[in-house]
N, C-alpha and C positions, 0 to 999 in steps of 0.2 A: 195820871202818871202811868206810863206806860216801861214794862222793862223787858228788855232785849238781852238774848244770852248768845254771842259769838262762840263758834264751836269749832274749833282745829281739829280731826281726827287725825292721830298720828298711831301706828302699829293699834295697838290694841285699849288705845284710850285720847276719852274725850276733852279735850283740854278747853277753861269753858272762860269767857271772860262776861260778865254784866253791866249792861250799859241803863241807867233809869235817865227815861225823858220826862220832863218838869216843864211845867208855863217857861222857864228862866233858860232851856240849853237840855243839854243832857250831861250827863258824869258818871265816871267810872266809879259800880260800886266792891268796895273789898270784900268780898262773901269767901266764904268755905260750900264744900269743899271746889277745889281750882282744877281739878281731872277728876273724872270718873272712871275706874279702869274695869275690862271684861278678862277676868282670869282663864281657865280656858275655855276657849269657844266651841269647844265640842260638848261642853257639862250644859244641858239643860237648866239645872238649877242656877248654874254663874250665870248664864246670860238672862235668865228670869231676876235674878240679883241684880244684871245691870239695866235692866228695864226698870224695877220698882228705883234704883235710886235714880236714875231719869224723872219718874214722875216724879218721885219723895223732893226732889232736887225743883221739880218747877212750881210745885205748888208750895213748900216751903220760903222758896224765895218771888214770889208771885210772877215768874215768868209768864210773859204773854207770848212771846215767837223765838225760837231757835232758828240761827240763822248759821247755816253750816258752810265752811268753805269746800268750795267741790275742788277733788281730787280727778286726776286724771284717770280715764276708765282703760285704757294702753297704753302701750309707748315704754321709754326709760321712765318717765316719771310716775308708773301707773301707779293708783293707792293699793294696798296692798287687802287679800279678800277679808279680814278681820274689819279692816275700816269699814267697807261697804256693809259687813252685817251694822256695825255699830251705828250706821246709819239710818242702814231699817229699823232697826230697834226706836232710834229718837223719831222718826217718823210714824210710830205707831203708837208713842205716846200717850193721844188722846188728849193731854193736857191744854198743850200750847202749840199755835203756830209751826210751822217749819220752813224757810224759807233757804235759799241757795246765792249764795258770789261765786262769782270765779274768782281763781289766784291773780288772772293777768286783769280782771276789772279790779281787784284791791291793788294792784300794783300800780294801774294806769290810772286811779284816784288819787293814790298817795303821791306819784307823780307830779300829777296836775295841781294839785291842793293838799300837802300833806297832812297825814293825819298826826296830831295832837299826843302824844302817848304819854298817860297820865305817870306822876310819881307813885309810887308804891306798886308801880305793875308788874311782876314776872316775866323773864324775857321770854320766857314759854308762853305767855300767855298774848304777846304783841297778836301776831296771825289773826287768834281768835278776835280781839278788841276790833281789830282791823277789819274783821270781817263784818261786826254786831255795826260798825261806824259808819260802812258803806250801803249798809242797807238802810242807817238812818237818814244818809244825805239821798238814796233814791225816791222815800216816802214822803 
């Protein structure tokens, strides 16, 4: 059993969805907490805060790989520089995995084959699922 956590970074938190794969498919699982948020990012201790619930968060819920959707690094659409730490921070985790989609390969999957969006999911939380879903169809 392997579990995958999709991760939207929007302004200053991580919006996260969990996907567990099984001999049988895989399925969305309903876990707490659904964001992680970085109060402010100038406070050493808050972002030490959002680091421990990163790990407290992967190992609690037995994440194997964080799979984050990338943000545009310029442009109109660029991610904004809060996201980019919160980024570092999930990559330094130590815990689990980290892995990367683009917006336009979750778009241009959903597309071709769209993805499945479970009952009980938060419309905040689509992106993220979307993302954890496209790294299971590339493995």
């Amino acid at each position: 059993m392997l579990r995958i956590c999709g991760i939207e970074l929007k302004s200053s938190e991580a919006i996260l969805a969990v996907i567990e794969l099984t001999d049988n498919g895989h399925q969305f699982v309903d876990i707490e907490p659904k964001k992680i948020k970085l109060g402010n990012d100038e406070s050493s201790e808050l972002v030490k805060s959002f680091y421990d619930a990163v790990v407290n968060f992967s190992k609690d819920n037995h994440i194997d790989t964080f799979v984050i959707k990338k943000r545009a690094k310029k442009g109109q659409m660029a991610g904004g520089a809060v996201s980019f730490k919160l980024e570092a921070i999930i990559q330094l985790n130590g815990v689990a995995g980290v892995e990367f989609v683009s917006g336009q390969g979750i778009a241009a999957a959903h597309k071709k084959e769209p993805f499945e969006i479970p009952e009980g999911i938060n419309k905040y939380q689509e992106n993220a699922f979307m993302a954890a879903s496209l790294y299971i169809r590339k493995n």
